[in-house]
Residue frames as a rotation matrix with the C-alpha (Angstrom) as fourth column:
UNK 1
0.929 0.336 0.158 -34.74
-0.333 0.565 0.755 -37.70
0.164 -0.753 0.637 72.83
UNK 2
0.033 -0.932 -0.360 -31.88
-0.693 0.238 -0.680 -38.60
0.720 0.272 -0.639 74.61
UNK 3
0.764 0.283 -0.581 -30.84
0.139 0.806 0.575 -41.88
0.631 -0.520 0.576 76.70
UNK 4
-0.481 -0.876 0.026 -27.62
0.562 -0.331 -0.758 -39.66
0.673 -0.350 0.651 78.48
UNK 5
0.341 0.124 0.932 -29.75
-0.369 -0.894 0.254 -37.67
0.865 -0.430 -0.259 80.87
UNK 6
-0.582 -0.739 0.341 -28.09
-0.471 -0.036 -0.881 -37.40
0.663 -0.673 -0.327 84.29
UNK 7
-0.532 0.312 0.787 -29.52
-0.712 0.338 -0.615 -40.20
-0.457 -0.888 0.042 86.61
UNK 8
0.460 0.760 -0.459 -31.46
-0.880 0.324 -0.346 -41.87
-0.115 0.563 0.818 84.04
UNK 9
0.407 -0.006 -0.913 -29.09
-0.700 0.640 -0.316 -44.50
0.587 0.768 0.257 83.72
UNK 10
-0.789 -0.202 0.580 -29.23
-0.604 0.086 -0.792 -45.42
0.111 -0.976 -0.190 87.31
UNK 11
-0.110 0.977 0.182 -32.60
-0.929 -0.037 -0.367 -46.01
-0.352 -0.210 0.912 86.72
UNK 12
-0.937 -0.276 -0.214 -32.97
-0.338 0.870 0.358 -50.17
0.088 0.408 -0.909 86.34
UNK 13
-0.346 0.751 -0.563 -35.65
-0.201 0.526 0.826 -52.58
0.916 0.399 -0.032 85.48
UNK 14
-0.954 0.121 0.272 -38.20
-0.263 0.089 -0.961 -52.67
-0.141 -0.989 -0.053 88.39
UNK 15
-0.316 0.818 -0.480 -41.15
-0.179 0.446 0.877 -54.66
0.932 0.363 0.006 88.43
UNK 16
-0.577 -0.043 0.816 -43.27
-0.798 -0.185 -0.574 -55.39
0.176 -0.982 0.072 91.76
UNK 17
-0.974 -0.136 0.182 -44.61
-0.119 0.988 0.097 -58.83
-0.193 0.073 -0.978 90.92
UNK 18
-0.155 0.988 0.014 -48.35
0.358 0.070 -0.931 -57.67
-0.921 -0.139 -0.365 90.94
UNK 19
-0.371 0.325 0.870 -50.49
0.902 -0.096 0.420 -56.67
0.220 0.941 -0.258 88.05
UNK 20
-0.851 0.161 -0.499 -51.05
0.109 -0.877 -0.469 -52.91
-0.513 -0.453 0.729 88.67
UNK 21
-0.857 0.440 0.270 -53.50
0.106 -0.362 0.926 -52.81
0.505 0.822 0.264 86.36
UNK 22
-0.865 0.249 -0.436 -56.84
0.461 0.052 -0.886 -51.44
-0.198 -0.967 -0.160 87.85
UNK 23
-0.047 0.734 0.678 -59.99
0.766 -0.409 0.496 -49.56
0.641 0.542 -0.543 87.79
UNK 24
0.788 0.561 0.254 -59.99
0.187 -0.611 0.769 -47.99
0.586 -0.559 -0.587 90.67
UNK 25
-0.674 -0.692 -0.260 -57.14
0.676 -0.435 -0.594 -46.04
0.298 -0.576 0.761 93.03
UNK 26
0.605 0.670 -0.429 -58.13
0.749 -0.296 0.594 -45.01
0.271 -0.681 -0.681 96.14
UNK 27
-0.150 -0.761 0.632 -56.56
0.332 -0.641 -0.692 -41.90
0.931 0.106 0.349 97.51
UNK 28
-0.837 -0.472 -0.275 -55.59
0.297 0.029 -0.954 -40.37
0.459 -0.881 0.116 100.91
UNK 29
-0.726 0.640 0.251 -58.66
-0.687 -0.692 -0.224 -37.76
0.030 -0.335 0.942 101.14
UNK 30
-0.266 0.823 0.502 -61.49
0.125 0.545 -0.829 -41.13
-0.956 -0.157 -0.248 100.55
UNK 31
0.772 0.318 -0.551 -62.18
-0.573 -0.028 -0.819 -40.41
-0.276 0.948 0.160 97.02
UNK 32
0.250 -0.539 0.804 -61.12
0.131 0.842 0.523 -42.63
-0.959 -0.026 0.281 93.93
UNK 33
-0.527 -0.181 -0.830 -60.08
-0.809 -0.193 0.555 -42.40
-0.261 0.964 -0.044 90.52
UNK 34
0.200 0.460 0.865 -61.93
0.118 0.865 -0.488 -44.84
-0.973 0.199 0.118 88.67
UNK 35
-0.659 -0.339 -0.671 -60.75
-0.684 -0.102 0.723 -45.70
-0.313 0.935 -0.164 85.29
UNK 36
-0.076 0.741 0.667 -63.74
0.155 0.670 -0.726 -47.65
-0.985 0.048 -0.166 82.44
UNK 37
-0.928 -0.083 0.364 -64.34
0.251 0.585 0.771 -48.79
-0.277 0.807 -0.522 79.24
UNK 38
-0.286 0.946 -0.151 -67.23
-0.757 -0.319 -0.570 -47.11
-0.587 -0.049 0.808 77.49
UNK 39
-0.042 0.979 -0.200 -69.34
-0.328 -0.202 -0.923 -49.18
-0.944 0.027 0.330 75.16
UNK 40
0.851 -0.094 -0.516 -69.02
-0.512 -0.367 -0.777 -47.78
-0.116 0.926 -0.360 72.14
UNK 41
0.705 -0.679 0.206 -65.37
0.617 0.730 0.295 -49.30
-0.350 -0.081 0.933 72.35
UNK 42
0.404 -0.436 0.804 -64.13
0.523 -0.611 -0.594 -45.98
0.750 0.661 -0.018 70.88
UNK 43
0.062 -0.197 0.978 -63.67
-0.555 -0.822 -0.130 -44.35
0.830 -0.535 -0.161 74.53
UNK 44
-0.222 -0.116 -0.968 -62.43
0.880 0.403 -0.250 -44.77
0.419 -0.908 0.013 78.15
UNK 45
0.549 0.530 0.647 -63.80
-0.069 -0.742 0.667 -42.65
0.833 -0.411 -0.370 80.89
UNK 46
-0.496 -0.732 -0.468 -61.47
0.661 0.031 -0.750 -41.51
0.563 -0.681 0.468 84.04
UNK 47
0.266 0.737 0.621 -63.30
0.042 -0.653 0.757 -40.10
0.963 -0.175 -0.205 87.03
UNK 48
-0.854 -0.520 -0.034 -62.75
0.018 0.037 -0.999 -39.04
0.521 -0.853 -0.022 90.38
UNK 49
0.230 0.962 -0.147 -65.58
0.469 0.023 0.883 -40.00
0.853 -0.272 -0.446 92.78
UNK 50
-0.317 -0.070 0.946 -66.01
-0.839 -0.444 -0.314 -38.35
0.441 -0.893 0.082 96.44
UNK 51
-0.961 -0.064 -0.269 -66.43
-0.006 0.977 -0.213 -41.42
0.277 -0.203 -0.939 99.05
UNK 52
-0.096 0.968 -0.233 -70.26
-0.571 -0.245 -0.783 -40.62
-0.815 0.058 0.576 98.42
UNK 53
-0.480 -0.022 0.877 -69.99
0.492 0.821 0.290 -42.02
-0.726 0.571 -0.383 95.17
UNK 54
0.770 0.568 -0.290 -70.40
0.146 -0.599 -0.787 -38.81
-0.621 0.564 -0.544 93.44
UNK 55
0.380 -0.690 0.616 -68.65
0.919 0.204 -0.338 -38.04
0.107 0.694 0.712 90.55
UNK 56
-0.229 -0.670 -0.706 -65.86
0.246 -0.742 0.624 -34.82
-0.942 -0.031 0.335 91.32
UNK 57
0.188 0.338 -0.922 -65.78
-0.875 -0.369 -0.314 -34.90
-0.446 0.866 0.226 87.54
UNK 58
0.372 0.335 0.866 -65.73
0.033 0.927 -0.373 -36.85
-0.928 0.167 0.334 84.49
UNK 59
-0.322 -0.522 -0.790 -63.15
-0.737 -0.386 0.555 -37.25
-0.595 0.760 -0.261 81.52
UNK 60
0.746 0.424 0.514 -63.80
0.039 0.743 -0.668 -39.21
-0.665 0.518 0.538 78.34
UNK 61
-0.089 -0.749 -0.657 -60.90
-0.851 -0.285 0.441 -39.59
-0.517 0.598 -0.612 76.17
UNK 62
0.587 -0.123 -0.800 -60.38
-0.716 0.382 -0.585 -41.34
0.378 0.916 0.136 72.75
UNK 63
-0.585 -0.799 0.139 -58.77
-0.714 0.589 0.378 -45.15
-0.384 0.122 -0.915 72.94
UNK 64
0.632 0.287 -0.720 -59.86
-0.632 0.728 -0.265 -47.58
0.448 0.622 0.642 70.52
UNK 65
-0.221 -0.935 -0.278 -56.99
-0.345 0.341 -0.874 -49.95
0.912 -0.097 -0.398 72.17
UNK 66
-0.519 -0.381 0.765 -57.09
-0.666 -0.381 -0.642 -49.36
0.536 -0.842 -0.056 75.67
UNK 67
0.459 0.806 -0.372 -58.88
-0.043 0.439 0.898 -51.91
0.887 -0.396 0.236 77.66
UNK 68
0.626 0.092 -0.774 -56.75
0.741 0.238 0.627 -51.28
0.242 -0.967 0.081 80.76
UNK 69
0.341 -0.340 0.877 -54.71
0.415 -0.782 -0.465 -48.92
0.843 0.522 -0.125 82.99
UNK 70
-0.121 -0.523 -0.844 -52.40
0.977 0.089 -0.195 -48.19
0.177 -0.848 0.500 85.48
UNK 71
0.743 0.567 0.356 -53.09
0.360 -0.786 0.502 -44.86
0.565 -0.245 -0.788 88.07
UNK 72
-0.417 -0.638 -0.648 -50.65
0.900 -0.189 -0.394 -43.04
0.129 -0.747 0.652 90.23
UNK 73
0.527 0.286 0.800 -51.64
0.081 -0.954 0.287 -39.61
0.846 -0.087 -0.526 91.66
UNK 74
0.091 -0.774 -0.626 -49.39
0.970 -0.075 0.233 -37.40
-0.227 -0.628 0.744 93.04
UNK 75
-0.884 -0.106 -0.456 -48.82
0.225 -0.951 -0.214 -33.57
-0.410 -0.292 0.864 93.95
UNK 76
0.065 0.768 -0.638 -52.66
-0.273 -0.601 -0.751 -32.77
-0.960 0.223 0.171 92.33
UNK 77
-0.231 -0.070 -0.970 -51.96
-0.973 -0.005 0.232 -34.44
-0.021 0.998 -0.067 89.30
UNK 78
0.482 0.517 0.707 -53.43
-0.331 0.855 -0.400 -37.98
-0.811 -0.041 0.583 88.09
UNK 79
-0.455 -0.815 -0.358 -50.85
-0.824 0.233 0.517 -39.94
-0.338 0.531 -0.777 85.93
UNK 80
0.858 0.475 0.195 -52.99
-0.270 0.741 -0.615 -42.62
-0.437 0.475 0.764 83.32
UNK 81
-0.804 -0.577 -0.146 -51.15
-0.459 0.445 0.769 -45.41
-0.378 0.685 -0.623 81.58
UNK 82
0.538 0.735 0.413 -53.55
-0.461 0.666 -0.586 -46.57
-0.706 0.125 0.697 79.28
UNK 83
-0.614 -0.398 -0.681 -53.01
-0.758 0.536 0.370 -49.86
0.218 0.744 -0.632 77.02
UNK 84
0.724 0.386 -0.572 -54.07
-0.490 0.871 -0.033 -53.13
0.486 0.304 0.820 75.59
UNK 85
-0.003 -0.679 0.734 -52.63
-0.839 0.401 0.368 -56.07
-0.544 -0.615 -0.571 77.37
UNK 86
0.548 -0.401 0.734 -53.03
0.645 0.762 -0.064 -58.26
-0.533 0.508 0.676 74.13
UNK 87
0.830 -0.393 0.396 -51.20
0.185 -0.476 -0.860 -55.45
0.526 0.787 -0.322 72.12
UNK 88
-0.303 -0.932 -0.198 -48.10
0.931 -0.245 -0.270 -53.65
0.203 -0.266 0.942 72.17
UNK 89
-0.391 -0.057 0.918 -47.66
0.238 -0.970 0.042 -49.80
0.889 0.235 0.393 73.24
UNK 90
0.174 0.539 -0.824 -49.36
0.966 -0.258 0.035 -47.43
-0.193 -0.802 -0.566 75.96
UNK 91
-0.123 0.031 0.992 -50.17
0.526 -0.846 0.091 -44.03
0.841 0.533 0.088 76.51
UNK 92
-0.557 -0.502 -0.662 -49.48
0.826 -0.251 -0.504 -41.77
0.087 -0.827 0.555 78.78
UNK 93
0.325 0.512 0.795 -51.89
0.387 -0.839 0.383 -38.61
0.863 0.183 -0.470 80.41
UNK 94
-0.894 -0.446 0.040 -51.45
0.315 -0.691 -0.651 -36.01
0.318 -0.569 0.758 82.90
UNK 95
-0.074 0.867 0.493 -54.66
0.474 -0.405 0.782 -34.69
0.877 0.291 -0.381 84.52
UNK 96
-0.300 0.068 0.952 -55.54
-0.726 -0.664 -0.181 -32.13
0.619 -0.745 0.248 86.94
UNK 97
-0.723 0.515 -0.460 -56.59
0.590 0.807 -0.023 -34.59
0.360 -0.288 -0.887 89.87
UNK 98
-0.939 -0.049 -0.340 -59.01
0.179 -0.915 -0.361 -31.64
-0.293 -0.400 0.868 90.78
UNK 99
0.122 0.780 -0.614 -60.78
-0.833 -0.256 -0.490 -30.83
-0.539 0.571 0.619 87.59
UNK 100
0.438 0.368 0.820 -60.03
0.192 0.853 -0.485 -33.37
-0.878 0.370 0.304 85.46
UNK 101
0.931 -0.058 -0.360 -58.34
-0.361 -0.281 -0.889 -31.56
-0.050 0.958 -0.283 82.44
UNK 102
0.692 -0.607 0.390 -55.78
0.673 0.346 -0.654 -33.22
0.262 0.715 0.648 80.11
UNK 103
0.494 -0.721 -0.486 -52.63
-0.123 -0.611 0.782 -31.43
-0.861 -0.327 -0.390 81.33
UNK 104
-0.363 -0.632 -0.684 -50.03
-0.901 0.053 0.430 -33.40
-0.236 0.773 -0.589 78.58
UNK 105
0.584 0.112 0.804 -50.86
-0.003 0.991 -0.135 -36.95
-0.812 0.076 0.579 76.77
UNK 106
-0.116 -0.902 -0.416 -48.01
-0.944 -0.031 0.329 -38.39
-0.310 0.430 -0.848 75.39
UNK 107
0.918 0.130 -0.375 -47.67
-0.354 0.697 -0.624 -41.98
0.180 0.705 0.685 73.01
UNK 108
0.442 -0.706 0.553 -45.09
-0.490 0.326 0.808 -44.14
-0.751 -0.629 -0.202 74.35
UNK 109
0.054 -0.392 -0.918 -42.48
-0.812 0.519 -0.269 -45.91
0.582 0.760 -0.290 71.62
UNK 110
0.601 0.266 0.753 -42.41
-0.553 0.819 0.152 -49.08
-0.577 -0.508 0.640 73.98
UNK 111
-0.192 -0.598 0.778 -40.85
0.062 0.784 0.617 -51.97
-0.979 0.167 -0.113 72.15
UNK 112
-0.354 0.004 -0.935 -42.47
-0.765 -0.577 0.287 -50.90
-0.538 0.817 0.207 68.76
UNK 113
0.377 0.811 -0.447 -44.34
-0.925 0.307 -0.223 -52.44
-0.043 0.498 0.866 66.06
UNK 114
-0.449 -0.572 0.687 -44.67
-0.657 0.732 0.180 -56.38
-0.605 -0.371 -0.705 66.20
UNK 115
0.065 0.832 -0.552 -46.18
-0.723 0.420 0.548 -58.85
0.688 0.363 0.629 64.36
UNK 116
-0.892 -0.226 0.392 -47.71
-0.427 0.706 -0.566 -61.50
-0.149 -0.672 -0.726 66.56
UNK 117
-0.198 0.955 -0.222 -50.74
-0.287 0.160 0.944 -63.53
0.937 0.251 0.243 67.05
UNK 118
0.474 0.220 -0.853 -50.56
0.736 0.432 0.520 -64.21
0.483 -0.875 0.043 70.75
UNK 119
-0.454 -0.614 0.646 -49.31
0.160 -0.769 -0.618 -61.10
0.877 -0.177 0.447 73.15
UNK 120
0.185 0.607 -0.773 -49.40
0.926 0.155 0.344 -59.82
0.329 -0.779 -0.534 76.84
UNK 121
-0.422 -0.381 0.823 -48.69
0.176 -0.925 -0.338 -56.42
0.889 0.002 0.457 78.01
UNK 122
0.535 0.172 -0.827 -48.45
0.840 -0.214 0.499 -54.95
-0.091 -0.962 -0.259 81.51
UNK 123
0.183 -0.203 0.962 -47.54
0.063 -0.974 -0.218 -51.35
0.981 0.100 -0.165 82.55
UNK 124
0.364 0.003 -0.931 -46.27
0.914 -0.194 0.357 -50.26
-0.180 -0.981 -0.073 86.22
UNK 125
0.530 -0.138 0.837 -45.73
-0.158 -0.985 -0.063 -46.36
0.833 -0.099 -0.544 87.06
UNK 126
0.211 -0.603 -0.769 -42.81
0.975 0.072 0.210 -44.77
-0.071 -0.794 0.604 89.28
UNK 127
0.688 -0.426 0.588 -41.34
-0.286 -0.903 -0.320 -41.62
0.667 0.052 -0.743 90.09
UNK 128
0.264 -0.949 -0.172 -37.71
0.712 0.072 0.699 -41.08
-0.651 -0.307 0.695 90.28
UNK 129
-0.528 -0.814 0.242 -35.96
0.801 -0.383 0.459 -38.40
-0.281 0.437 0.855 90.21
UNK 130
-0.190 0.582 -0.791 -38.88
-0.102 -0.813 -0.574 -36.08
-0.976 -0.029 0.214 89.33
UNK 131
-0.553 0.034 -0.833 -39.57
-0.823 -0.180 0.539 -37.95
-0.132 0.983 0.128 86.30
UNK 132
0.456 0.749 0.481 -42.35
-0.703 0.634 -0.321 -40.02
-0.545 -0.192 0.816 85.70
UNK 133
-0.589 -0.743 -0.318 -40.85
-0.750 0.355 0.559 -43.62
-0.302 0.568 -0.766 85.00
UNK 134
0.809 0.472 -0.350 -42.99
-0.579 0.745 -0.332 -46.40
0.104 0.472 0.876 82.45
UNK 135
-0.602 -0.493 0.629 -41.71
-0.437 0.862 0.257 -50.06
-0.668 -0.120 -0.734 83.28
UNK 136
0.673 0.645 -0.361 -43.59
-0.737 0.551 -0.391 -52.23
-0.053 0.530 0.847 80.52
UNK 137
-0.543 -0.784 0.301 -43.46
-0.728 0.618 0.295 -55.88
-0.417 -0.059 -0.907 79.92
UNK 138
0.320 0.518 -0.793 -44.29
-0.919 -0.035 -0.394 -57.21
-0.232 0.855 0.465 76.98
UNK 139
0.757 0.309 0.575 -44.24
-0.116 0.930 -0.348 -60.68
-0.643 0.197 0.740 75.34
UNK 140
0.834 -0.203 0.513 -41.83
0.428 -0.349 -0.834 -59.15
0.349 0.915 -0.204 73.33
UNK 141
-0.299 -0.810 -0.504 -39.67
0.778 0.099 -0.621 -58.04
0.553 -0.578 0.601 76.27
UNK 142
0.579 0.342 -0.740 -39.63
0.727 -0.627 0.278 -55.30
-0.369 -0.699 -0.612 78.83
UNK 143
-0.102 -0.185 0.977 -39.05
0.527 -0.843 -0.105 -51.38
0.844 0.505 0.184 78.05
UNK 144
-0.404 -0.374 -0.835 -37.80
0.698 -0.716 -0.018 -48.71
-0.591 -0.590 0.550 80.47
UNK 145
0.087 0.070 0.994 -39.49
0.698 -0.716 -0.011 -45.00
0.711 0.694 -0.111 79.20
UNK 146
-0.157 -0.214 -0.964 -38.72
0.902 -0.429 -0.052 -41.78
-0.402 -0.878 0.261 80.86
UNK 147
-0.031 0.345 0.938 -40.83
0.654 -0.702 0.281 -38.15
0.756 0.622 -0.204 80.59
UNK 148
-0.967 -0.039 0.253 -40.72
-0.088 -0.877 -0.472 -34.87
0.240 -0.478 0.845 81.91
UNK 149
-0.657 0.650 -0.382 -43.46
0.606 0.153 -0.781 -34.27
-0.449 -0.744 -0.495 84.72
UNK 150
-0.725 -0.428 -0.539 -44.17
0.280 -0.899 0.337 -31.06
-0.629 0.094 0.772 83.09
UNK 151
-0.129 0.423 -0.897 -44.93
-0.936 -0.352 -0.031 -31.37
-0.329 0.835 0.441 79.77
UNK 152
0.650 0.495 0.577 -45.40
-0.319 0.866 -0.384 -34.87
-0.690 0.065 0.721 79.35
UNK 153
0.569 -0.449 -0.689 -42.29
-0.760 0.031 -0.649 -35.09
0.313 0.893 -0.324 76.92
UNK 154
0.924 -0.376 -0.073 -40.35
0.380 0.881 0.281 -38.54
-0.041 -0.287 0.957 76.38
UNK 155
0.513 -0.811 0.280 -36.61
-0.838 -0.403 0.369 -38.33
-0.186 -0.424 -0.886 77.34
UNK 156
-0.590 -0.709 -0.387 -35.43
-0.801 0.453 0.391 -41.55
-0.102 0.541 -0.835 76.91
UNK 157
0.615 0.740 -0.272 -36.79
-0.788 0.564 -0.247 -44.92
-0.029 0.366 0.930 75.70
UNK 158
-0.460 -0.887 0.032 -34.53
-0.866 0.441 -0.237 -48.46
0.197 -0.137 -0.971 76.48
UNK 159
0.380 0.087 -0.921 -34.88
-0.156 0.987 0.029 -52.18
0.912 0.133 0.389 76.20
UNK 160
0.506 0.076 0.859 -34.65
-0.818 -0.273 0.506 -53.91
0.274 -0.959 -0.076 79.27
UNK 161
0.758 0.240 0.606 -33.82
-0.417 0.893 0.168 -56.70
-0.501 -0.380 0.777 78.49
């Protein structure tokens, strides 16, 4: 991982004052992603409905953590941040927006391990550059992360603050 890649360090703290966090992103065609919390607490479920309110498809994916999550979709591809907003961290997927399959899912280093007993966490998505960019902001402070579209690999990782 490097923090030298050309343009990356153009690339400043940007925040848009809102809580992205969401369940649902609506998209141009009328259908939505819909991001949920199963149950069990062991799983979250990402789906893409048709503006019928049928399900396209349906992904379950391990997070014991996750109780929220930030959407972007772009070129055919659906871009999850999931994370706890009392914890640190977040994770990152790729999915066909199509079918639904797990392209890359990638663990973010964020600000790393803390000890607290009180904690907030927020996530916002960007592209720049052709690289997907993670803005977190944490009780702990705010983290810059940059990965390849591709393959879901981190490039660089930086305190914002």
């Amino acid at each position: 991982m490097t923090n030298d890649l050309p343009g990356q360090e153009n690339i400043s703290w940007q925040w848009d004052g809102e809580d992205t966090a969401g369940s649902v992103l609506q998209v141009e065609d009328g259908s939505r992603f819909v991001f949920a919390r199963i149950a069990d607490g062991e799983m979250v479920e990402l789906q893409q409905l048709r503006s019928t309110a049928t399900p396209v498809w349906t992904r379950r994916i391990p997070a014991v953590r996750a109780n929220a999550a930030v959407l972007l979709h772009r070129a055919g591809k659906l871009y999850a941040a999931l994370y706890s907003n009392i914890a640190t961290g977040c994770r990152i997927l790729a999915l066909d927006a199509a079918s639904g399959d797990v392209l890359w899912d990638t663990p973010l280093k964020g600000l790393g391990p803390l000890h607290h007993s009180k904690y907030s966490n927020l996530v916002q998505l960007r592209l720049i550059n052709n690289w997907l960019v993670v803005f977190g902001n944490e009780s702990g402070g705010k983290y810059i992360e940059v990965l390849d579209l591709t393959r879901g690999q981190l490039l660089s990782n930086k305190r914002a603050d």
